[in-house]
C-alpha positions as CSV (number, residue, x, y, z in Angstrom):
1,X,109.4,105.2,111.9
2,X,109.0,101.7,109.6
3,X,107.9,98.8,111.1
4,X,108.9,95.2,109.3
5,X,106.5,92.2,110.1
6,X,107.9,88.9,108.5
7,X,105.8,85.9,108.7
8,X,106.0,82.4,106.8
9,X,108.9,80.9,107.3
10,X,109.4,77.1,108.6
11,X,110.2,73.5,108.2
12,X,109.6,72.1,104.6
13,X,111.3,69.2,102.7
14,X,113.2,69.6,99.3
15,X,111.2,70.6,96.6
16,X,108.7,72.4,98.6
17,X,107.4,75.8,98.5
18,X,107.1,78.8,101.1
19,X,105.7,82.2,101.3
20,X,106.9,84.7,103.2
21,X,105.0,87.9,103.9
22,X,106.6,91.6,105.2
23,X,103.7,93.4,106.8
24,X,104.7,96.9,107.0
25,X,103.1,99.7,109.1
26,X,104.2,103.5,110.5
27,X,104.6,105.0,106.5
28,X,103.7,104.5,103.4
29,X,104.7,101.4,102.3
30,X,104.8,102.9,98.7
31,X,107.7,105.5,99.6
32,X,110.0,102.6,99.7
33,X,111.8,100.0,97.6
34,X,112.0,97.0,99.8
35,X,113.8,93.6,99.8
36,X,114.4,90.5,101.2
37,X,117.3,89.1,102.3
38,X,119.0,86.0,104.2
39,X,121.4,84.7,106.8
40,X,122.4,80.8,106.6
41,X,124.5,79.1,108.8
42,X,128.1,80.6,109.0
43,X,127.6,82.5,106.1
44,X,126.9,86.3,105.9
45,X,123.9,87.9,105.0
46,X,122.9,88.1,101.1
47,X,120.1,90.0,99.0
48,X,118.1,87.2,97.5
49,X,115.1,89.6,96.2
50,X,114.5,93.6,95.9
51,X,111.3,95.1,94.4
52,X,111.2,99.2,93.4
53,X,108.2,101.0,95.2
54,X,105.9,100.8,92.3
55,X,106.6,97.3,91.4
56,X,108.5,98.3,87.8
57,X,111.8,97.3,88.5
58,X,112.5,93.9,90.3
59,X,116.4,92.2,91.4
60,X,116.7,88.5,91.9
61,X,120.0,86.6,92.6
62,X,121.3,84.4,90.5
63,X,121.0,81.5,93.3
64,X,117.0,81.9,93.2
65,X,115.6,83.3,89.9
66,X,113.5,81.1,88.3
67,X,112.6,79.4,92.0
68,X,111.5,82.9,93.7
69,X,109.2,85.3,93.2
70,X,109.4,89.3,95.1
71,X,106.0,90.9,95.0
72,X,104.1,93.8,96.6
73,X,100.7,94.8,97.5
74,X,101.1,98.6,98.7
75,X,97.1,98.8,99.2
76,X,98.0,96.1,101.7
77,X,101.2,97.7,102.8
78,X,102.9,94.2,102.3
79,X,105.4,92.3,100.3
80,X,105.5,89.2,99.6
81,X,108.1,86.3,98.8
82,X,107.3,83.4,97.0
83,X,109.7,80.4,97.2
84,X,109.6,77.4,94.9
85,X,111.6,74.6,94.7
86,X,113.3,75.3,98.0
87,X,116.4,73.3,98.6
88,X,118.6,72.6,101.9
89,X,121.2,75.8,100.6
90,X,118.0,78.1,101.2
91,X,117.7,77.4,104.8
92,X,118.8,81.0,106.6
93,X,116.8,83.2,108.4
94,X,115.0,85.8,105.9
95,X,114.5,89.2,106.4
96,X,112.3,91.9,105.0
97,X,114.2,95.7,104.4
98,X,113.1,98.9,103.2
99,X,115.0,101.5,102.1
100,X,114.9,104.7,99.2
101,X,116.3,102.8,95.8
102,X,116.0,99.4,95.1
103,X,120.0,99.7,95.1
104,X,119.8,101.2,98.3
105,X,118.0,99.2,100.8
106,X,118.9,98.6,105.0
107,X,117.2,101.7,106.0
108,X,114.9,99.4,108.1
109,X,114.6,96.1,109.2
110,X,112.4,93.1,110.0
111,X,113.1,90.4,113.0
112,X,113.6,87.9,110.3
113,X,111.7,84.3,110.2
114,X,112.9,81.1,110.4
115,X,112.8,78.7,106.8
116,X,114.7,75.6,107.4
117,X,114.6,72.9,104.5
118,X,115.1,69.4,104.8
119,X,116.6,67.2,102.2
């Protein structure tokens, strides 16, 4: 069994910048593509980043490339998301997910964290 670990989120004004970390623990964190993914208001819950298990191939949406970053550190079984430029339309809650492909992920989920952004 996966564990999922988020940590990072909270309040920060328009413009900001966030990083969220997915601690992972129970496997391998290298057996698995993982992603992050979000939940605003009302709305239902989007991929925002995905990241293969070696690092090789990477998925952004369209709403965040050029602002966010997907990363991974499987000596530290963690991934990481780094969030530039945040604006109000990124406040959701985010959570980290593992799965087999990249395409693929949902296998296993994190609690999700709080990121709320002010304008």
């Amino acid at each position: 069994q996966l564990q999922l670990v988020e940590s990072g989120g909270g309040l920060v004004q328009a413009g900001g910048s966030l990083r969220l970390s997915c601690a992972v623990s129970g496997r391998t964190l290298s057996s698995y593509a993982m992603g992050w993914f979000r939940q605003g208001p009302g709305k239902e819950r989007e991929r925002v980043a995905a990241i293969s298990r070696r690092g090789g191939s990477i998925y952004l949406a369209d709403s965040v490339k050029g602002r966010f970053t997907i990363s991974r550190d499987n000596a530290k079984n963690t991934v990481y998301l780094q969030m530039l430029g945040l604006q109000p339309e990124d406040t959701a809650v985010y959570y980290c997910s593992a799965g087999a492909l990249l395409g693929a992920l949902g296998d296993y989920w994190g609690q999700g964290t709080q990121v709320t952004v002010s304008s």
